[in-house]
SERO-4910 file (N, C-alpha, C, O; in steps of 0.05 Angstrom, whole numbers):
BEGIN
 pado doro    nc1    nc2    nc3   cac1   cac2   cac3    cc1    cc2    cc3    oc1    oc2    oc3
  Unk    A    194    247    572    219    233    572    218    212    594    208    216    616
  Unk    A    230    182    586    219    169    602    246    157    611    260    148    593
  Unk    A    257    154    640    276    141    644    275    110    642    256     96    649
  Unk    A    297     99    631    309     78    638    326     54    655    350     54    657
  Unk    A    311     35    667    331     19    685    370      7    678    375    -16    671
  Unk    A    386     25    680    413     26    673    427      8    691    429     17    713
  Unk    A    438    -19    685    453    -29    701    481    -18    703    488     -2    685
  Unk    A    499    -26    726    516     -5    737    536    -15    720    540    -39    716
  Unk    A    553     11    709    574      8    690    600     -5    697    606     -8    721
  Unk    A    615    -14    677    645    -15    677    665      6    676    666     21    657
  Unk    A    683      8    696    698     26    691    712     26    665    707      8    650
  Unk    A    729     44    658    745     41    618    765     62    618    769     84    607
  Unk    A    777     45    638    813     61    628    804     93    635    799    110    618
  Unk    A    803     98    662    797    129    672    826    131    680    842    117    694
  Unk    A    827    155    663    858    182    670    861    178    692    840    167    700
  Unk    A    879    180    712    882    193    738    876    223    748    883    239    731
  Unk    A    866    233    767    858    250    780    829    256    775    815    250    756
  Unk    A    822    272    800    793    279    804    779    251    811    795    233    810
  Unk    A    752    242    819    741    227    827    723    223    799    716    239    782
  Unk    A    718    193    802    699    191    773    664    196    782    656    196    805
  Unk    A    647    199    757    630    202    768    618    176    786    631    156    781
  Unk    A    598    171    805    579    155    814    555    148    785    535    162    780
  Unk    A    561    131    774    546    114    767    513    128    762    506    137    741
  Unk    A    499    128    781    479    127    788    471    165    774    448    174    769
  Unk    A    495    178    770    492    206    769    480    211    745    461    226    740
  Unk    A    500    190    724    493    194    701    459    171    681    460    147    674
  Unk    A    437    191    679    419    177    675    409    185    642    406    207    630
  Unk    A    405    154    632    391    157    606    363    157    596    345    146    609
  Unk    A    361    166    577    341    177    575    331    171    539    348    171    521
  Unk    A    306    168    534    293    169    511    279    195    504    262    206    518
  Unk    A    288    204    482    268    227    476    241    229    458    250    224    436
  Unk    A    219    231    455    212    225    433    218    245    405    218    269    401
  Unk    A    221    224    391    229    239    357    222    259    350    239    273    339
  Unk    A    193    270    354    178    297    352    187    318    366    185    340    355
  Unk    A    202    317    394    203    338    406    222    350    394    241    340    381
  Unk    A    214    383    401    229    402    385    248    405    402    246    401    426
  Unk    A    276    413    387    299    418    401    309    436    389    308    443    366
  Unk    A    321    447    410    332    476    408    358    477    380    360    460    363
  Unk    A    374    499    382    402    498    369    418    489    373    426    492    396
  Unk    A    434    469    353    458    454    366    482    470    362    487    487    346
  Unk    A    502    457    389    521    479    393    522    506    409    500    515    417
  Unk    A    544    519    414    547    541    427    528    542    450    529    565    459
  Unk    A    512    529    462    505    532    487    510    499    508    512    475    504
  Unk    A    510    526    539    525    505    551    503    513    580    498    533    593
  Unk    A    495    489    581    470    494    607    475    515    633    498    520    641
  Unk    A    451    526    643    459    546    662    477    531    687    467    508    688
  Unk    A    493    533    704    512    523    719    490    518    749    475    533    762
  Unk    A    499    487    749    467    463    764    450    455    759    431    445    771
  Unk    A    459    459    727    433    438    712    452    422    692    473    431    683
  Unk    A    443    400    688    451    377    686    462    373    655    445    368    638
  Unk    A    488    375    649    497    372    622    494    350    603    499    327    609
  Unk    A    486    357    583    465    326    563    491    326    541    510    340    536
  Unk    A    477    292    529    494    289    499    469    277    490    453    265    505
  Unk    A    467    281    461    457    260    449    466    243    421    477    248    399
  Unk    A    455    220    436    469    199    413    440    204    386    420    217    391
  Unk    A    444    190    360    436    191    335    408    172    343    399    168    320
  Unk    A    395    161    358    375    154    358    355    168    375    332    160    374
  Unk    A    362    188    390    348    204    400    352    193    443    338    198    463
  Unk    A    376    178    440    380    173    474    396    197    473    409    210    456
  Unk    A    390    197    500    396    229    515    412    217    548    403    204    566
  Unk    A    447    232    543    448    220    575    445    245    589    437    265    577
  Unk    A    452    246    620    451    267    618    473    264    649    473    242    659
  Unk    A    489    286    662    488    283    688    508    302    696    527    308    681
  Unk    A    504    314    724    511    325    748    525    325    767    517    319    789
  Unk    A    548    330    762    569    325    784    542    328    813    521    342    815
  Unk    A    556    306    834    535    311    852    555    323    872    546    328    894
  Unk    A    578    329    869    588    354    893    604    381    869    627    377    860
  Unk    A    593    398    863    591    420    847    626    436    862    642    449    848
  Unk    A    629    431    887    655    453    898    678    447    882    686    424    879
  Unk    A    687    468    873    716    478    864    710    471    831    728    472    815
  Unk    A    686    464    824    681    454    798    669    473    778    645    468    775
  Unk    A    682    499    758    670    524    750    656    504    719    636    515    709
  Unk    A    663    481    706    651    475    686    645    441    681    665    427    684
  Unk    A    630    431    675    622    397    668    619    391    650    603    403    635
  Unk    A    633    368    640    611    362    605    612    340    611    623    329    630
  Unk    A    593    327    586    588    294    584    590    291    545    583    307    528
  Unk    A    600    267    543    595    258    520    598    230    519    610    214    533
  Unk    A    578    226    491    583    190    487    575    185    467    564    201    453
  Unk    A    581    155    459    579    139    433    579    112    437    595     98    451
  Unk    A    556    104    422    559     75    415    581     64    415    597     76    401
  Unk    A    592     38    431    615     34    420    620     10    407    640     -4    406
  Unk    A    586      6    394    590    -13    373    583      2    342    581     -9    320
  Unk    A    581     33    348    577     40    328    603     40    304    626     35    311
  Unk    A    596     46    273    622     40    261    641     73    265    636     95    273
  Unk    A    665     60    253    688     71    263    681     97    236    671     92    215
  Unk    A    691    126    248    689    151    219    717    142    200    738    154    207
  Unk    A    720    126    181    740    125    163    765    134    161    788    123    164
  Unk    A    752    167    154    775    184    158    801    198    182    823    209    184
  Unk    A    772    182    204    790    194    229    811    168    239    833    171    248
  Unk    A    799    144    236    809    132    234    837    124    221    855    111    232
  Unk    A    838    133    197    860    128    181    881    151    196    905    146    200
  Unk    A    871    173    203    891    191    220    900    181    244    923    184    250
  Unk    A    878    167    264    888    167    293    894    136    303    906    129    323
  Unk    A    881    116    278    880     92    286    848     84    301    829     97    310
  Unk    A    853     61    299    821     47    311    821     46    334    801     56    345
  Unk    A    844     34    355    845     23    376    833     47    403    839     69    411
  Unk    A    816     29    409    795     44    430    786     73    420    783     92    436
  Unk    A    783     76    398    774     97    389    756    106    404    767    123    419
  Unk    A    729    103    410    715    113    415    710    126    445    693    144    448
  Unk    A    729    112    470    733    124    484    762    144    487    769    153    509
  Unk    A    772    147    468    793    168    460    769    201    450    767    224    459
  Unk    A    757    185    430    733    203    421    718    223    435    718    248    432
  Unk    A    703    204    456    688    216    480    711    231    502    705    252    512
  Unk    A    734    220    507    748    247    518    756    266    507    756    286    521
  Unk    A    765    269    481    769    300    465    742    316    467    741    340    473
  Unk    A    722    300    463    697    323    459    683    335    485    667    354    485
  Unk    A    693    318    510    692    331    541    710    358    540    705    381    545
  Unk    A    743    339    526    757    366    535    748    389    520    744    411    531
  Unk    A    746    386    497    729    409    479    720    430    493    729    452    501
  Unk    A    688    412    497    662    421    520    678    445    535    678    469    531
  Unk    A    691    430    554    699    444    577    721    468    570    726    485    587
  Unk    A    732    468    547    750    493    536    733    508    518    744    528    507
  Unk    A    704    502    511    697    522    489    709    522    462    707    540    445
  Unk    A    725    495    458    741    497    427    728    477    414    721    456    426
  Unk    A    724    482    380    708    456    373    720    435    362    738    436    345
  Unk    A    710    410    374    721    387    358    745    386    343    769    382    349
  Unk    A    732    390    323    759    401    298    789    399    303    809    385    298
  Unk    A    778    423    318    801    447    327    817    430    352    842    431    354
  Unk    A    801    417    367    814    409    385    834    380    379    854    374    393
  Unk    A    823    363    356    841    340    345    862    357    329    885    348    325
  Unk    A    858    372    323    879    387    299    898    395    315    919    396    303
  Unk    A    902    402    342    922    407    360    928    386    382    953    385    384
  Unk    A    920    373    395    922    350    407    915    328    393    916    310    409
  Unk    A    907    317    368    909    288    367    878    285    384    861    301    391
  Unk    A    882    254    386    866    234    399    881    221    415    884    198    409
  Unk    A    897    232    440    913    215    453    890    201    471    866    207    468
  Unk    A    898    177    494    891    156    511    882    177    532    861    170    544
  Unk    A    890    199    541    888    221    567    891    245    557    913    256    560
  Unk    A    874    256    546    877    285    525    870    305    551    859    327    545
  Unk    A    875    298    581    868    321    602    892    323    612    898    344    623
  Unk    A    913    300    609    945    294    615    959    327    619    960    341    599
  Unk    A    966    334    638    970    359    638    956    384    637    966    406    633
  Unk    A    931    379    642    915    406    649    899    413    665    917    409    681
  Unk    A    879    421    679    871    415    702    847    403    697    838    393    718
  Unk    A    834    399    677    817    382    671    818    350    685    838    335    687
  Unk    A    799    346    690    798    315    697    774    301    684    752    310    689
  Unk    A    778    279    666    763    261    652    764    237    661    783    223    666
  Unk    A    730    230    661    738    197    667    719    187    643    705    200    628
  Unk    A    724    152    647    703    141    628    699    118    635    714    102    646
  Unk    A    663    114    621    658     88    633    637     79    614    625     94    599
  Unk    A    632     48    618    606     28    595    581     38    615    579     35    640
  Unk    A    565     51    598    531     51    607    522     29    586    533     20    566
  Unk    A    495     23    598    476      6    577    452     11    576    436     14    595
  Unk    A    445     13    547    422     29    536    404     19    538    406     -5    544
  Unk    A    373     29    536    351     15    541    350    -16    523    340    -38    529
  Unk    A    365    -10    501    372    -36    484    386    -62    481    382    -83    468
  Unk    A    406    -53    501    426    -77    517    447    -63    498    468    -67    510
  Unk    A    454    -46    471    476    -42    475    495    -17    490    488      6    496
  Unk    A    517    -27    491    535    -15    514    545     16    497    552     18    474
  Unk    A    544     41    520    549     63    509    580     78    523    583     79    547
  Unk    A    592     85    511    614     90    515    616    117    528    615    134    510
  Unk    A    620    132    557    605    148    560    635    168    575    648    157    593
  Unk    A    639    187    569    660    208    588    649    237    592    638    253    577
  Unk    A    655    235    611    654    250    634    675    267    653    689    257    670
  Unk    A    674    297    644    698    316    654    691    336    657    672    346    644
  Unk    A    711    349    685    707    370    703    725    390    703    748    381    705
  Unk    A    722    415    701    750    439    705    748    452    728    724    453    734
  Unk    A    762    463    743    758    480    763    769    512    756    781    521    736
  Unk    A    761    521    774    765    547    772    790    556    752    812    554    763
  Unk    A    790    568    724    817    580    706    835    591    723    830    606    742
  Unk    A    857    583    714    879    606    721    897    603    702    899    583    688
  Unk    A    916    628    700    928    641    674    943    621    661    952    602    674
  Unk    A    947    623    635    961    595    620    938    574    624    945    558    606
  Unk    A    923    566    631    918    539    631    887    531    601    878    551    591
  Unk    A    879    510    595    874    503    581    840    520    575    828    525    555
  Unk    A    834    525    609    804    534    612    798    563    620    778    573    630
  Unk    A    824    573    609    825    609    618    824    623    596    825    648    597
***
């Protein structure tokens, strides 16, 4: 796996609360096409190793909160955000900034253990889908070994407690 020189992102409309990541945390990555990969889904890296997404060409981001305290879970996700828009989701949620609406549902997902689906089928695709929970999501433009720009979020839960989204 060979890293890539990533120039430093734009911020993109980050929620309030929690600190966003440092830039530098989150690193991309090429895989090659051959390598074997495990099962997709239902697993979630051992806790201090570094949570991955991968996009449809085989880039891999990946990254590490670099201060771990009060933090029991991490996810990362991303998308092209010149890739085209899914039709159908579209016609439900609308286009506008889709894709970083996108990449925060599937953090909050991540971080609740609920899938995709399940999680638009009850929240929508709102602008701050952490708005009230202890979740904190941020988001920001990475750039791919390609020059195009990847739409990338990033979110943290802390420790559950009763009622809340991650208990």
């Amino acid at each position: 796996m060979a890293s890539s020189p990533v120039p430093a992102p734009a911020e993109h409309g980050s929620p309030k609360g929690g600190l966003p990541p440092d830039p530098a945390e989150i690193l991309v990555t090429i895989e090659h096409p051959d390598r074997p990969r495990g099962p997709q889904g239902g697993h979630r890296p051992a806790y201090g190793s570094p949570a991955r997404t991968h996009l449809p060409d085989d880039t891999v981001l990946s990254w590490l909160p670099a201060d771990l305290t009060g933090i029991d879970r991490y996810a990362i996700d991303a998308e092209y955000a010149d890739r085209p828009l899914p039709a159908a989701l579209t016609r439900r949620f609308g286009d506008q900034d889709f894709w970083t609406r996108w990449t925060r549902a599937e953090v909050c997902a991540k971080l609740t253990d609920t899938p995709i689906l399940l999680w638009i089928d009850l929240h929508g695709l709102p602008a701050d889908p952490a708005a009230g929970t202890p979740l904190r999501v941020h988001t920001l433009d990475r750039t791919a070994p390609d020059g195009r720009t990847i739409r990338v979020s990033t979110g943290t839960a802390g420790p559950p407690s009763p009622g809340s989204l991650t208990g």
